[in-house]
N, C-alpha and C positions, 0 to 999 in steps of 0.2 A: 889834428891827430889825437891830442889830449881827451878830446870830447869821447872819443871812442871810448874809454876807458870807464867814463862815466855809467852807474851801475842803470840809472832810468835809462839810459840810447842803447846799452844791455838790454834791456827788460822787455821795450819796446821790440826790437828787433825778436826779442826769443817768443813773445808774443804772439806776434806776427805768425811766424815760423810755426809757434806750438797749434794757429786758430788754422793755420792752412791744414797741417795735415790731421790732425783730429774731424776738421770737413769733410775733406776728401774722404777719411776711412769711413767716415759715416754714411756718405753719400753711397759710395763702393758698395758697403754691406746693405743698402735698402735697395740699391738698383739692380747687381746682380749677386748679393748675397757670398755665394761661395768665393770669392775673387777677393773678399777682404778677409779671409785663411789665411793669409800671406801678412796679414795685420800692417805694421807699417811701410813695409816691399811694398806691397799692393799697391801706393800712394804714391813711393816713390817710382814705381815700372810706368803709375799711368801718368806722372809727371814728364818724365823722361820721352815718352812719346807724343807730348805735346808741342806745338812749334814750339820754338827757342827755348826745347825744354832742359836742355845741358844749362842756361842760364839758369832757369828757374829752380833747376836743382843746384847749381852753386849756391846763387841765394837760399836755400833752405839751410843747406849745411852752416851758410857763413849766420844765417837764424839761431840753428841749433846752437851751434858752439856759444854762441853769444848769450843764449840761454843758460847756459849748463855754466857756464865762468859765474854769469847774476846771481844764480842758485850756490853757487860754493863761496860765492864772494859772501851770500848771506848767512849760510851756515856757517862760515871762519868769523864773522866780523860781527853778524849781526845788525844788519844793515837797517833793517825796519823794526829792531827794537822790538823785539819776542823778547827779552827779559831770560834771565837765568835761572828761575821757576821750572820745575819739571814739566809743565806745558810749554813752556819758550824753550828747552834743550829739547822737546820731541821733536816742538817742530824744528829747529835746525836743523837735527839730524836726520828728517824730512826733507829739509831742502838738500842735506847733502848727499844724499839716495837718490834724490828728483837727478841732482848736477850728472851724477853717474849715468844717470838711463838717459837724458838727452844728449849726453855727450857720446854715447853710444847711438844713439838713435844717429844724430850728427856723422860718425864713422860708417853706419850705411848706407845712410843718403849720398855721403862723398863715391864709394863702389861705384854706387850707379853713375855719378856724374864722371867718375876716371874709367868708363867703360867697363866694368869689372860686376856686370849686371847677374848673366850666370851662377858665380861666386857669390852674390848676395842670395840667388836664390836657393841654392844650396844650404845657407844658414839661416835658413826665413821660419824654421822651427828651432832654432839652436836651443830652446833655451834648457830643453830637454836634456840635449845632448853637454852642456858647460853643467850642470847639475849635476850629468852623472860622473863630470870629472871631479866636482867640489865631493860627492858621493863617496868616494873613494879616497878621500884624502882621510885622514886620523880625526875623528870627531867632527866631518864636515855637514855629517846630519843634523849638527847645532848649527854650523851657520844654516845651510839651507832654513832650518827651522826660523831661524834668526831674522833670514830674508821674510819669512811668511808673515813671521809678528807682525815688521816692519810696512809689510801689504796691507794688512788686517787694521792697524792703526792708522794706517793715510786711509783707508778704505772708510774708519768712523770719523777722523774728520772732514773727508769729502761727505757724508749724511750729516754730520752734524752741519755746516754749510749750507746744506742744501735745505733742511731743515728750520734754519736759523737767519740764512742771508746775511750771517756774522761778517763775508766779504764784502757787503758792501762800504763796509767804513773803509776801506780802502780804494774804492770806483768814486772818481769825481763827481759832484753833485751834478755835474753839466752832460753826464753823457746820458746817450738816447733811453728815454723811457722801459724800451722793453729790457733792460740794463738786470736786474733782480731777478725778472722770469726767468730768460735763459739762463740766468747762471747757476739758481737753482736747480731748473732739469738738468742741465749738462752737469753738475757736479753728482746729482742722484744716480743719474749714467755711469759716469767714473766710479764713484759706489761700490755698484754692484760689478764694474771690472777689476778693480782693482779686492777688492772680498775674495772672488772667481780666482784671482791669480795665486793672492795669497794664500787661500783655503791648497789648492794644488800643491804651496811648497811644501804646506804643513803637511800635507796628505805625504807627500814624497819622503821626508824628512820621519817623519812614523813610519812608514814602511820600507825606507831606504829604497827606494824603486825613480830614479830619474823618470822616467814614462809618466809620470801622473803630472809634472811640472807643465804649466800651459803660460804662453804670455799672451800679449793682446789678441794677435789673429788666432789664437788657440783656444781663446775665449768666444769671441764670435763665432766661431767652429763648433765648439759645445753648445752654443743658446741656438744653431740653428735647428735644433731638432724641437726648439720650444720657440714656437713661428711667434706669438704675440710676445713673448720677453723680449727675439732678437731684433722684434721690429722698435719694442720701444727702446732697446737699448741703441740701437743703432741710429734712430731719430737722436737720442739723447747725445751722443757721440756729437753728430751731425752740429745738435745746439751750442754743445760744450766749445767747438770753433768756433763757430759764430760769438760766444761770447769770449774767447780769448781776443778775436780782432777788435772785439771793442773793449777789453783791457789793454791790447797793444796804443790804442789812441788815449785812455782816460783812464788806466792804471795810477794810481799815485807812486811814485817811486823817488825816494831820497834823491837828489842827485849829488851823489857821493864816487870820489875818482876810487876806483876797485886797487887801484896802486899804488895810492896814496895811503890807501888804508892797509894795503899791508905792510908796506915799508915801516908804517907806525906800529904794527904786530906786532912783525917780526924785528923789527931792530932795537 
């Protein structure tokens, strides 16, 4: 049981989970385009209708979560040594933004697997809609705004990345060759999604207008009117899975007890 708690059997796991549905979305938006609108719903509806697809979506969520604990465990702890440097505090605070969106991603993958399929798709644009409530709160056009930064700067270290293959010091020397390729395009991918997302909050956030706010399938929804970007973003999507499955196997990851380490935090 101990082992569980260990941040790489984390890592691996949320890996896993992150290269499935990042696949799937990609595949989705190149084969029938409009049906990943729905961005990660999408993934999860055509999961769900697959045999033993109630299983396969348990294991997603038990992925997600398992993800989202790695990423908080390294943004609190500092697991792989990003340094206290104003580039080591971005990126935590990076990982601790990541912890939020797959632990959220995790709570509607679980909908679909608790039958509550409907109700997921009701909220398959939400993000619109929780914007115009932060919108409304006393100076919530700063956070929103805040959130956008926040997009805008993972958005320059996914190009820098992609650019640089700075990740590879972290991909074991032993995994498969095309290791560098894909994770270059698949981070150039993420890029330009994540730029698209952030640019919307900034947009909303100047205008005080929830309605400009777009997340992933909202993004793909907008490049569809520009067929050669959505094709290559959606390919790049597609890679971007592919190369988390093979960081779920040849990731280097501390193996550090996530519990251990906080008990030493916090006590």
């Amino acid at each position: 049981m101990a082992k569980l708690t260990r941040a790489d059997v984390l890592a691996r796991a949320g890996y896993a989970a992150r290269g499935v549905v990042y696949a799937l979305l990609g595949w989705l938006a190149l084969e029938t385009r409009s049906a990943a609108d729905d961005g990660q719903n999408a993934v999860f509806d055509m999961v769900q209708d697959m045999p033993a697809g109630g299983l396969a979506l348990a294991l997603l969520v038990a992925g997600l979560v398992a993800y989202g604990i790695y990423k908080l465990a390294g943004a609190l702890f500092d697991l792989e040594r990003h340094g206290h440097d104003a580039k080591g505090v971005a990126v935590r605070i990076g990982q601790g933004a990541g912890a939020l969106a797959y632990l959220g991603m995790a709570f509607a993958a679980a909908k679909f697997a608790l039958g509550y399929r409907h109700f997921a798709h009701e909220g398959a644009h939400g993000g619109a809609e929780m914007a115009g409530g932060v919108l409304a709160w006393p100076l919530g056009w700063v956070l929103i705004g805040l959130a956008g930064i926040a997009f805008v700067i993972a958005a320059l270290f996914q190009a820098f990345g992609a650019a640089t293959g700075h990740f590879m010091k972290r991909i074991a020397s032993d995994a498969p060759r095309a290791r560098e390729a894909l994770g270059r395009i698949g981070l150039a991918a993420r890029a330009v999604v994540f730029g698209l997302v952030g640019w919307s909050l900034l947009r909303s956030a100047w205008l005080v207008r929830h309605a400009e706010v777009r997340d992933l399938g909202g993004v793909l929804e907008q490049l569809r009117t520009q067929q050669t970007i959505h094709l290559l973003v959606a390919a790049g999507l597609l890679v971007f899975g592919l190369f988390s499955l093979i960081c779920a196997r040849y990731r280097v990851v501390p193996a550090v007890d996530v519990v251990h380490a906080a008990r030493r935090r916090f006590n």
